[in-house]
VOBA-1610 file (N, C-alpha, C; in pm, whole numbers, padded with zeros to 5 digits, always signed):
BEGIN
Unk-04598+00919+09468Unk-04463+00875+09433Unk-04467+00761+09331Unk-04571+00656+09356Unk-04552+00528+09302Unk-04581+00592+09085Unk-04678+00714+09119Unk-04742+00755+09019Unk-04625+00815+08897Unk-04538+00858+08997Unk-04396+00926+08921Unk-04280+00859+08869Unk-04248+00767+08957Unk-04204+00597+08930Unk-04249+00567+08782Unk-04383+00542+08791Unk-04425+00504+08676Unk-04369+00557+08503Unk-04431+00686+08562Unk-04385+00778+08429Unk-04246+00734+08382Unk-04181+00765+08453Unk-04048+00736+08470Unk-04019+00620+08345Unk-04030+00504+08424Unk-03988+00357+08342Unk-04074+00417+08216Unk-04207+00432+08200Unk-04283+00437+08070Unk-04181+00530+08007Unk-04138+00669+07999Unk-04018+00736+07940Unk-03920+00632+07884Unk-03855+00587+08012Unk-03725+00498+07970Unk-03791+00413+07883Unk-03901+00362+07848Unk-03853+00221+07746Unk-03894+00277+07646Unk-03919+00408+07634Unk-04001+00421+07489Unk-03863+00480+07399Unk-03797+00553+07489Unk-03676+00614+07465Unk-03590+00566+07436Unk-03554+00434+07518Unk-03422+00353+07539Unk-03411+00303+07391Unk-03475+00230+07302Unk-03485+00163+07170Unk-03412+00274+07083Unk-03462+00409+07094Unk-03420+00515+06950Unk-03288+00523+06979Unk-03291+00566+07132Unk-03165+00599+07184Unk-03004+00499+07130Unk-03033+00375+07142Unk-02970+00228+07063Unk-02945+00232+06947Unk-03070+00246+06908Unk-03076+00274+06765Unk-02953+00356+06665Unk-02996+00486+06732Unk-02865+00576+06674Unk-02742+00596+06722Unk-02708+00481+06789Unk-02573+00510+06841Unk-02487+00339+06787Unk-02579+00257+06753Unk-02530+00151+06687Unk-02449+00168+06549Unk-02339+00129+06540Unk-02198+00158+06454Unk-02259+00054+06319Unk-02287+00121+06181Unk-02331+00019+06067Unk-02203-00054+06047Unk-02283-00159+06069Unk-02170-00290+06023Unk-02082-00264+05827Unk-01959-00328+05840Unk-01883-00287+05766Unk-01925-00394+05642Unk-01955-00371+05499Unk-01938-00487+05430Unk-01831-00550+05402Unk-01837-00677+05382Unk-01727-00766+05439Unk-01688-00772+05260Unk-01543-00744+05228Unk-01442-00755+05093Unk-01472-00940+05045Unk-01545-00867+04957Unk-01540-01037+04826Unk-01390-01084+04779Unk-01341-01221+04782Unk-01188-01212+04761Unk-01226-01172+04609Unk-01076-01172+04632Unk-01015-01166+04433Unk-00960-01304+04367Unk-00994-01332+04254Unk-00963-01395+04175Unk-00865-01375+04056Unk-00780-01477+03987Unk-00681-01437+03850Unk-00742-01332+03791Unk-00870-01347+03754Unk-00872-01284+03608Unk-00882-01134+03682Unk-00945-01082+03804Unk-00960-00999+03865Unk-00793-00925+03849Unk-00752-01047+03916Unk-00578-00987+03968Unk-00522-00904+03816Unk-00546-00984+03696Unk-00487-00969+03560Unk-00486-00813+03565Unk-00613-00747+03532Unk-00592-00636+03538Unk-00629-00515+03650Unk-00593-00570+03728Unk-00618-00491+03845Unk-00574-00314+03840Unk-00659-00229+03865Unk-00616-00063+03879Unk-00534-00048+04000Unk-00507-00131+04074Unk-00403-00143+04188Unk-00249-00116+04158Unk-00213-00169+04045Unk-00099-00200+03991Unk-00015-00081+03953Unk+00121-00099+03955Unk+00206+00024+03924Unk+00244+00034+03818Unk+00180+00040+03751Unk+00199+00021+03561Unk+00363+00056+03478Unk+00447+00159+03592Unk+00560+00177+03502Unk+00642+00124+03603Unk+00731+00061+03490Unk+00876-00062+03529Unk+00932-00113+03426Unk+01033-00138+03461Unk+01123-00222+03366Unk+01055-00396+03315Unk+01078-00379+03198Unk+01017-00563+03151Unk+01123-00595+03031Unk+01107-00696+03032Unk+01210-00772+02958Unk+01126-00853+02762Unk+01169-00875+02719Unk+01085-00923+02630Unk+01181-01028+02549Unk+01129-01118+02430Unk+01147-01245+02328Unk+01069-01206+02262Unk+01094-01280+02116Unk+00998-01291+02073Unk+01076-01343+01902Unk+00944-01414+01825Unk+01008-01485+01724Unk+00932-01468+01606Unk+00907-01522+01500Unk+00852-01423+01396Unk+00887-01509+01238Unk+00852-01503+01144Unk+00864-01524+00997Unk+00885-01402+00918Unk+00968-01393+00835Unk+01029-01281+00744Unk+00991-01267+00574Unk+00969-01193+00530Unk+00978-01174+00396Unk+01032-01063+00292Unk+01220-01087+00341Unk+01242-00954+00275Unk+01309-00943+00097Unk+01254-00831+00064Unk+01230-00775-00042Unk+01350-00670-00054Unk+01475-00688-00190Unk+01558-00624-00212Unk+01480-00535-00374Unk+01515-00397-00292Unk+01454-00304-00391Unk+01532-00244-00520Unk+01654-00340-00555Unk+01678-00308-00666Unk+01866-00352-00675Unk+01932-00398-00758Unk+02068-00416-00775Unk+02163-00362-00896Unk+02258-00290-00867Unk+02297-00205-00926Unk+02463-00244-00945Unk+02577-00267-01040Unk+02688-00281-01039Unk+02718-00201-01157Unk+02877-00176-01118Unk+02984-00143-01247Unk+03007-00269-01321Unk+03057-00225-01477Unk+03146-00278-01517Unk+03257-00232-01605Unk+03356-00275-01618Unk+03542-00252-01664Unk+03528-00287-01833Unk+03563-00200-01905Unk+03560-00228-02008Unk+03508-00131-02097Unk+03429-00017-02019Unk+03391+00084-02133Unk+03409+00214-02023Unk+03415+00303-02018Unk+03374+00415-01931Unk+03244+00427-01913Unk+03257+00427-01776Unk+03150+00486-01729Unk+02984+00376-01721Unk+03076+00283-01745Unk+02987+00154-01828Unk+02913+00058-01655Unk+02753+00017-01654Unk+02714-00013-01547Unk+02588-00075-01623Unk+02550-00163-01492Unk+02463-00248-01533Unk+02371-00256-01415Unk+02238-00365-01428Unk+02150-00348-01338Unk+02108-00487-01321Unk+02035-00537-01197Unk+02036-00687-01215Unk+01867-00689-01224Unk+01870-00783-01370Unk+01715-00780-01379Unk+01589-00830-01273Unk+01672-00953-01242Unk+01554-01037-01084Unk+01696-01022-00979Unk+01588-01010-00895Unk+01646-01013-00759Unk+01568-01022-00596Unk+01536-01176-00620Unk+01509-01220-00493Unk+01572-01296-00359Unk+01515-01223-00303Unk+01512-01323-00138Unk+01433-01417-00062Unk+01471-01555-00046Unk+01421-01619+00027Unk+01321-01600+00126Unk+01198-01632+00186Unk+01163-01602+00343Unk+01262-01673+00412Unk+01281-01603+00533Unk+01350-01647+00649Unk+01291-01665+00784Unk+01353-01642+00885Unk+01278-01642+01055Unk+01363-01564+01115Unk+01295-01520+01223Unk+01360-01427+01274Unk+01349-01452+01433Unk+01460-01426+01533Unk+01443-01389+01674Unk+01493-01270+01705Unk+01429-01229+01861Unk+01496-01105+01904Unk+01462-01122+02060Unk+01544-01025+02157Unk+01543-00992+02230Unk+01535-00862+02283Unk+01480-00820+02371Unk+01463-00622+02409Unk+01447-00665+02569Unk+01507-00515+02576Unk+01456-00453+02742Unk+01430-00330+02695Unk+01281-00322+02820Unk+01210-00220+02767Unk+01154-00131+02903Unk+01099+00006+02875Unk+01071+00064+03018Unk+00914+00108+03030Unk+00830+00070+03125Unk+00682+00118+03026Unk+00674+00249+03185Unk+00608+00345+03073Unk+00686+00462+03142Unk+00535+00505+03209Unk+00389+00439+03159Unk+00296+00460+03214Unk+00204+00340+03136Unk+00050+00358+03169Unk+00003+00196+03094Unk-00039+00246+02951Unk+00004+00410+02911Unk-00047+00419+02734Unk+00098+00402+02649Unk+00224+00430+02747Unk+00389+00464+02643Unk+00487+00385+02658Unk+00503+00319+02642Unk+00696+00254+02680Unk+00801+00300+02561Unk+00871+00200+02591Unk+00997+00225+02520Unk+01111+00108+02536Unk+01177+00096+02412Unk+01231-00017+02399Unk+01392-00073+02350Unk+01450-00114+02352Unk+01598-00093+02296Unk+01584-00253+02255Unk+01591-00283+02135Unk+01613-00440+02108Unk+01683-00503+01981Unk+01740-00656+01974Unk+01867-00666+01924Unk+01785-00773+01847Unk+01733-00783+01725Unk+01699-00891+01657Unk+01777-00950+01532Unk+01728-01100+01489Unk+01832-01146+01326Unk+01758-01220+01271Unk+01749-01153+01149Unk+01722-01232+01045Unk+01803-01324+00965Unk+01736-01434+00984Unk+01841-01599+00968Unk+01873-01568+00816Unk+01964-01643+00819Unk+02006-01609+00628Unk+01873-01700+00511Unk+01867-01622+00464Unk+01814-01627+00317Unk+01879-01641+00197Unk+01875-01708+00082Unk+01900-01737-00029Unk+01845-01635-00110Unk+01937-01567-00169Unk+01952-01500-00260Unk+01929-01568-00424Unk+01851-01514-00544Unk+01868-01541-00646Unk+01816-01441-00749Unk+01921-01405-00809Unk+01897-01311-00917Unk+02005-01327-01047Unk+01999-01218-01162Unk+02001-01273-01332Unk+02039-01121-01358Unk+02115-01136-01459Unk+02164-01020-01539Unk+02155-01091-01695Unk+02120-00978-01777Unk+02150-01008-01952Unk+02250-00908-01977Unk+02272-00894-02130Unk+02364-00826-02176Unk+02460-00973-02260Unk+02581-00889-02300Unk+02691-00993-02365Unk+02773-01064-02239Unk+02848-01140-02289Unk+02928-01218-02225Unk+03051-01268-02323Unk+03099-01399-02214Unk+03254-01435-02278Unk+03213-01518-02447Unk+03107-01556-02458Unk+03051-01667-02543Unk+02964-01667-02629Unk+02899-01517-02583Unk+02784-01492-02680Unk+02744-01329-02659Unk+02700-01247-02778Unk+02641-01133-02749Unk+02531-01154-02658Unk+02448-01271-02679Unk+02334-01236-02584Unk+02344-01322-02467Unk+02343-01291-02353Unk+02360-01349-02273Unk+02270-01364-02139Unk+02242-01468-02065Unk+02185-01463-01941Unk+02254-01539-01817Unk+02261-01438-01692Unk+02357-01488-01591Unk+02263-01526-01455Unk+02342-01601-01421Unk+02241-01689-01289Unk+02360-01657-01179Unk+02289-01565-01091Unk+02360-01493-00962Unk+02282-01585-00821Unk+02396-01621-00713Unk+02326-01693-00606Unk+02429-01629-00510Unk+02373-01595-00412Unk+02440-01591-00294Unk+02331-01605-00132Unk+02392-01552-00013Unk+02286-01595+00084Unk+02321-01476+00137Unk+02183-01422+00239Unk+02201-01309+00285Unk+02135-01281+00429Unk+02176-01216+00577Unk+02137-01261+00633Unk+02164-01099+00754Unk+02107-01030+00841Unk+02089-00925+00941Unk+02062-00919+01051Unk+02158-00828+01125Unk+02120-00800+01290Unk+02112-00684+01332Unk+01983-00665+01344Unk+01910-00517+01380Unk+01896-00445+01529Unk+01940-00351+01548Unk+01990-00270+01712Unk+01884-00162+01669Unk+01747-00200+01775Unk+01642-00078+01713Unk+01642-00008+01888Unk+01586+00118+01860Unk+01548+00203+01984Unk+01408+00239+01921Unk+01321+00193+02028Unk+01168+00237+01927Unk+01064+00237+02089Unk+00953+00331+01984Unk+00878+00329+02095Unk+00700+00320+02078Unk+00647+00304+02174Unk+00524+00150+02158Unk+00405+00289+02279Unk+00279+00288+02182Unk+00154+00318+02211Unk+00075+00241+02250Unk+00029+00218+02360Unk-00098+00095+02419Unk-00188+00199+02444Unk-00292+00137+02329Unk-00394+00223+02333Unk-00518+00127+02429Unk-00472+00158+02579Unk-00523+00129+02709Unk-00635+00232+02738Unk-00717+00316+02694Unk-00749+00430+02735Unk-00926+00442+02802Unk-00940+00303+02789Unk-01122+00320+02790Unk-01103+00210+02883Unk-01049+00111+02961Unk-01041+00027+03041Unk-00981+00066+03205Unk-00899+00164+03194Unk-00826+00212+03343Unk-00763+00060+03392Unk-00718+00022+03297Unk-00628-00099+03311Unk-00659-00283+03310Unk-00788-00252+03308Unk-00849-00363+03341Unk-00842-00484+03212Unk-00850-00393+03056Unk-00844-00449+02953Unk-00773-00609+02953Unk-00776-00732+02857Unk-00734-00800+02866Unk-00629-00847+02718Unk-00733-00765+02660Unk-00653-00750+02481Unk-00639-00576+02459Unk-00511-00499+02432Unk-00490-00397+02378Unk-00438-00377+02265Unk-00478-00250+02190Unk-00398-00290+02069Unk-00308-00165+02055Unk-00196-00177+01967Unk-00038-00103+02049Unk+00014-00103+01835Unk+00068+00059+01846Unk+00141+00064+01745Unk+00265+00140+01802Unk+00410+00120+01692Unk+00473+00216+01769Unk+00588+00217+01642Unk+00706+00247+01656Unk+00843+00305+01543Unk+00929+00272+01599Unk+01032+00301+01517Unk+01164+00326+01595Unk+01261+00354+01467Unk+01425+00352+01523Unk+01542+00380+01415Unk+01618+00300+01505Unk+01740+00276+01400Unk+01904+00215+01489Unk+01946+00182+01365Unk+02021+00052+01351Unk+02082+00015+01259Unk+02127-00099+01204Unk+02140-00181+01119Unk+02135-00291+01081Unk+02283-00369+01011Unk+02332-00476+01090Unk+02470-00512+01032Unk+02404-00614+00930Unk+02420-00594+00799Unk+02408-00663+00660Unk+02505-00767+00638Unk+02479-00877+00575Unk+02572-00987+00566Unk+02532-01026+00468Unk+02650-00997+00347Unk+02613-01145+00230Unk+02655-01232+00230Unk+02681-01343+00181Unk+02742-01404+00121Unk+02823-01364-00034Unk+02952-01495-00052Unk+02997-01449-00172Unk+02895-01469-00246Unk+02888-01392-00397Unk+02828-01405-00523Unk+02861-01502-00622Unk+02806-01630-00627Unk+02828-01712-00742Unk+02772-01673-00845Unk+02891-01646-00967Unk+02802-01588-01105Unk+02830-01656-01231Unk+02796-01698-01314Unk+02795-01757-01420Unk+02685-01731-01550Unk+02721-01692-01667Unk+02663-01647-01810Unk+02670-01767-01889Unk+02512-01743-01934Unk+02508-01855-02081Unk+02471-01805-02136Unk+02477-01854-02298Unk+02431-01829-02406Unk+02243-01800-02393Unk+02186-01729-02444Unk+02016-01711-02457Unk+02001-01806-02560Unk+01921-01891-02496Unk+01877-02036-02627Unk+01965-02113-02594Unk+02070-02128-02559Unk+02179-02257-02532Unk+02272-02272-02373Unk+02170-02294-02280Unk+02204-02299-02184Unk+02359-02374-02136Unk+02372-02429-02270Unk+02539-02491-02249Unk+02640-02468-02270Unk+02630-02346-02344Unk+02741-02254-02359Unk+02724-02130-02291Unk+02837-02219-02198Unk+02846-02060-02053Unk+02979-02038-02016Unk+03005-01879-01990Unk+03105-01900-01933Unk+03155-01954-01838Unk+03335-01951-01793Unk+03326-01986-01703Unk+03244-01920-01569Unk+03248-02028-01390Unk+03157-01982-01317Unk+03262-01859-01250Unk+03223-01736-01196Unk+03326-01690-01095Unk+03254-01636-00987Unk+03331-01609-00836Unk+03262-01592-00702Unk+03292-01455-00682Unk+03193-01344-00677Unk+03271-01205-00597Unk+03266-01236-00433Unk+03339-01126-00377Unk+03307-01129-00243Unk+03244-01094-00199Unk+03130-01134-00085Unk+03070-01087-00015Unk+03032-00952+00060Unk+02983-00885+00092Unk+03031-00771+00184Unk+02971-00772+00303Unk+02995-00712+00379Unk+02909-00703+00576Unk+02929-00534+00564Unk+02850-00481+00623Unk+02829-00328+00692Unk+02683-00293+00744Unk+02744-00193+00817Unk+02632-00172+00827Unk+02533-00049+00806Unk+02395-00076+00831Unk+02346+00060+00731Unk+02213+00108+00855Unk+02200+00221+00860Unk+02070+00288+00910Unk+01919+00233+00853Unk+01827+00183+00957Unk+01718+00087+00927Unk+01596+00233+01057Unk+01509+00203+00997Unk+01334+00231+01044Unk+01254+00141+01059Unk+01210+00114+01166Unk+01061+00064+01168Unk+00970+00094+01213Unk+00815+00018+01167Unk+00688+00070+01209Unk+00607-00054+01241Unk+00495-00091+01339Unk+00465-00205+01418Unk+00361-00167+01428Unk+00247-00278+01403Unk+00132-00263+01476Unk+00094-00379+01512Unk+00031-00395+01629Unk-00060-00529+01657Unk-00099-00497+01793Unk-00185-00664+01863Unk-00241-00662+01960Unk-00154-00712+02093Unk-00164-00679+02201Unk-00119-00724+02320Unk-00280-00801+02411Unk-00158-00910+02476Unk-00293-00956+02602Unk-00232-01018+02726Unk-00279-00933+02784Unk-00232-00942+02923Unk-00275-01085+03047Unk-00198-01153+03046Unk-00213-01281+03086Unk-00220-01272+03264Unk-00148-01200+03298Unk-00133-01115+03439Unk-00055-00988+03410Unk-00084-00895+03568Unk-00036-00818+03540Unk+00132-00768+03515Unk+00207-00943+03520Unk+00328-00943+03473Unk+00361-00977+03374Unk+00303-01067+03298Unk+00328-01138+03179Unk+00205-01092+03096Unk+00275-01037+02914Unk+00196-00999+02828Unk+00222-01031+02717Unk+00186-01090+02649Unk+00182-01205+02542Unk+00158-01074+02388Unk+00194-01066+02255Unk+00205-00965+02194Unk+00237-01062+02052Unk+00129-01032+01920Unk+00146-01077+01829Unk+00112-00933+01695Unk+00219-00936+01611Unk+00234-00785+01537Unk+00243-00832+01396Unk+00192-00706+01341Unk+00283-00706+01173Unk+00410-00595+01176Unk+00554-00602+01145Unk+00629-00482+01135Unk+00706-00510+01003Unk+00673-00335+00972Unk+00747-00307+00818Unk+00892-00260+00899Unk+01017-00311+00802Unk+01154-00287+00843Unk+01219-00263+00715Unk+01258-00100+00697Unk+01344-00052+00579Unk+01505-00025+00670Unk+01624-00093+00563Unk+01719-00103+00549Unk+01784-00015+00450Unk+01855+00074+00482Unk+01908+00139+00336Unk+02040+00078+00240Unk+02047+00136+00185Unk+02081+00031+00042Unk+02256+00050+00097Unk+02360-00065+00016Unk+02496-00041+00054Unk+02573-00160-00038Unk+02646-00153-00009Unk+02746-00195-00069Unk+02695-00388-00054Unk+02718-00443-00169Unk+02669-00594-00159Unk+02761-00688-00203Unk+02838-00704-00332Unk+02936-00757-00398Unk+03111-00703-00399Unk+03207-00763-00380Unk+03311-00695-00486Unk+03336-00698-00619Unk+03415-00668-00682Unk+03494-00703-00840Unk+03533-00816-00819Unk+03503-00882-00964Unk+03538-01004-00990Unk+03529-01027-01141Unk+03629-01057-01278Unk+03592-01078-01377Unk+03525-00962-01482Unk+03574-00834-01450Unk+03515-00730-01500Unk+03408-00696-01433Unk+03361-00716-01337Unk+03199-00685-01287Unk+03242-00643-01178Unk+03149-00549-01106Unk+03155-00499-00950Unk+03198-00352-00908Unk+03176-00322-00819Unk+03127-00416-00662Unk+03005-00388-00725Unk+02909-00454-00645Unk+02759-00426-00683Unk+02680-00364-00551Unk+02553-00282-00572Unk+02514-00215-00446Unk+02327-00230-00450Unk+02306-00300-00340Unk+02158-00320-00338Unk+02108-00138-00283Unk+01945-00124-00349Unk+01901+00015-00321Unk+01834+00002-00180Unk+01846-00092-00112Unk+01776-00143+00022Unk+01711-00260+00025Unk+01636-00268+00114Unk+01602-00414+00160Unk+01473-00400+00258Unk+01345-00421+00219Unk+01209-00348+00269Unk+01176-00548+00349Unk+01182-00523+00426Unk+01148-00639+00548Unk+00967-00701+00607Unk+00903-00757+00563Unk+00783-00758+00599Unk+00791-00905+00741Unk+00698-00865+00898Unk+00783-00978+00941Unk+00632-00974+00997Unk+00645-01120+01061Unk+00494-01134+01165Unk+00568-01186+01292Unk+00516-01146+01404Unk+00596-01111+01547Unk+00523-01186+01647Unk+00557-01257+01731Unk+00498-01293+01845Unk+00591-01309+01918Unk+00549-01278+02044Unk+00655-01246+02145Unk+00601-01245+02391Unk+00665-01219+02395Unk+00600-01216+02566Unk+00695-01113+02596Unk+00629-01065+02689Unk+00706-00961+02789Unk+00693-00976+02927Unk+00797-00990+03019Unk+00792-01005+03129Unk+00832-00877+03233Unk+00742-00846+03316Unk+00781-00748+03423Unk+00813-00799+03540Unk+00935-00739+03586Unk+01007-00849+03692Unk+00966-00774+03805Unk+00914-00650+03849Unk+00876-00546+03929Unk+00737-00545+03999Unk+00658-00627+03944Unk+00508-00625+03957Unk+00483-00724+04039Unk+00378-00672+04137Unk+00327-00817+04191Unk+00200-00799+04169Unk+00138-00910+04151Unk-00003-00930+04072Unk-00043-01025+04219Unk+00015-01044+04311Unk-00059-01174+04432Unk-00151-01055+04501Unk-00294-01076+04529Unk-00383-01010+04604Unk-00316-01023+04760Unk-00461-00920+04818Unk-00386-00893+04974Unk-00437-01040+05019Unk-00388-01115+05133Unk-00469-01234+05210Unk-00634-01151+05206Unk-00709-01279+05173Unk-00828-01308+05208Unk-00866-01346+05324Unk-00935-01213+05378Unk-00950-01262+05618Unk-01100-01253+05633Unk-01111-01336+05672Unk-01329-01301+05676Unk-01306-01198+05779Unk-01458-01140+05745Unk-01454-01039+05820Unk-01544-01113+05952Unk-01495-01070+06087Unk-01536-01103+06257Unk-01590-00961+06238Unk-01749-01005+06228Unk-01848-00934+06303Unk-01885-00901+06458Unk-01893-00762+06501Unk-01865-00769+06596Unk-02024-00789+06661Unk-01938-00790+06870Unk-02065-00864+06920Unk-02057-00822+07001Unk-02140-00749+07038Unk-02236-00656+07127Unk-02272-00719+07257Unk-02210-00686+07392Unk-02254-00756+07508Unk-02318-00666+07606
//
């Protein structure tokens, strides 16, 4: 008996260890917290929502050409030899929808601050066959664009911190001049001029395009900071009235070069990680 006993326990302990062995549950690795820059671009995130945007900018627009009647001959018209615009500045506002993390879309209301106008016509006048005229007025736009924006996100799965984003759009642009101060002098005798006279101004508005490119950087996954170049064509319209035999006069458009910086805010997102809980290892009694 004592001999069978034996066996016995010698079985059990050789056994008992494997037996433990494979029935012991592998411990779980315990979650490293998260940090900002982690949170920034986290693949967690629900990438489409509504965001809001600003943004402010320097202008340099370019009138592509000036064109008027004049009274006195049939059919008789003239062209304005210079014709520049001031730089200006610009703000805007948009709400926008990002419909996944490569497409959105945007509806936004921007203005270009007025600019000083200065341009010259030759030809005759009241005082002299040859003549040169010194044209001033100020000119100034508020643009209603619907456009839409490519984040070329595609090699990061969201994580990126700088993207770079082109995109378009159309809407339309309310134009504002000012009146036209005009006045002719003599060529060679700047002191014999006619008198000065003012046309009127005009406002309308005209169908505008644009095209955008630049970089975005994502500061979190709510706030995204965005600095661009965008070309903005204006089509041409009505600019001056009659005044003094001259008019109305009609610019051929107005080609807009602007530099953009701006933020966008998503009011939908939460970027706060889950609580950080150490992990309680368990204990075996």
């Amino acid at each position: 008996m004592i001999k069978y006993l034996g066996l016995a326990v010698s079985v059990a302990l050789i056994a008992g260890p494997s037996w433990a062995a494979d029935n012991i549950e592998d411990l779980p690795v315990e979650p490293a917290p998260l940090y900002d820059a982690e949170i920034r671009g986290s693949t967690d995130v629900i990438w489409e929502g509504f965001y809001l945007r600003v943004g402010a900018g320097y202008s340099w627009p370019i009138v592509d050409g000036i064109d008027y009647t004049l009274y006195g001959a049939p059919g008789a018209s003239g062209t304005f030899d210079t014709h520049d615009l001031s730089d200006t500045w610009l703000i805007e506002g948009a709400a926008g929808y990002q419909i996944n993390r490569f497409l959105r879309t945007e509806l936004s209301l921007s203005y270009n601050a007025s600019a000083d106008f200065n341009g010259s016509t030759s030809g005759s006048c009241g005082v002299a066959l040859d003549c040169v005229s010194t044209d001033t007025a100020s000119w100034s736009a508020y643009s209603l664009m619907a456009s839409a924006y490519v984040d070329f996100d595609f090699w990061s799965e969201g994580s990126a911190a700088i993207i770079p984003f082109i995109g378009g759009g159309v809407g339309g642009s309310y134009v504002s001049y000012g009146n036209l101060n005009n006045q002719s002098c003599e060529t060679g005798n700047p002191w014999n001029c006619d008198p000065s006279f003012s046309h009127e101004g005009q406002k309308n508005w005209r169908f505008t395009y644009q095209l955008s490119a630049g970089l975005s950087y994502r500061f979190r996954c709510d706030l995204v900071g965005d600095v661009s170049y965008r070309y903005q064509h204006i089509n041409g319209g009505e600019m001056f009235g009659y005044a003094a035999g001259g008019g109305p006069g009609y610019d051929r458009g107005i080609d807009i070069h602007s530099a953009v910086a701006g933020l966008r805010f998503y009011p939908g997102r939460d970027c706060s990680p889950e609580p950080y809980v150490p992990y309680e290892p368990i204990v075996y009694k």
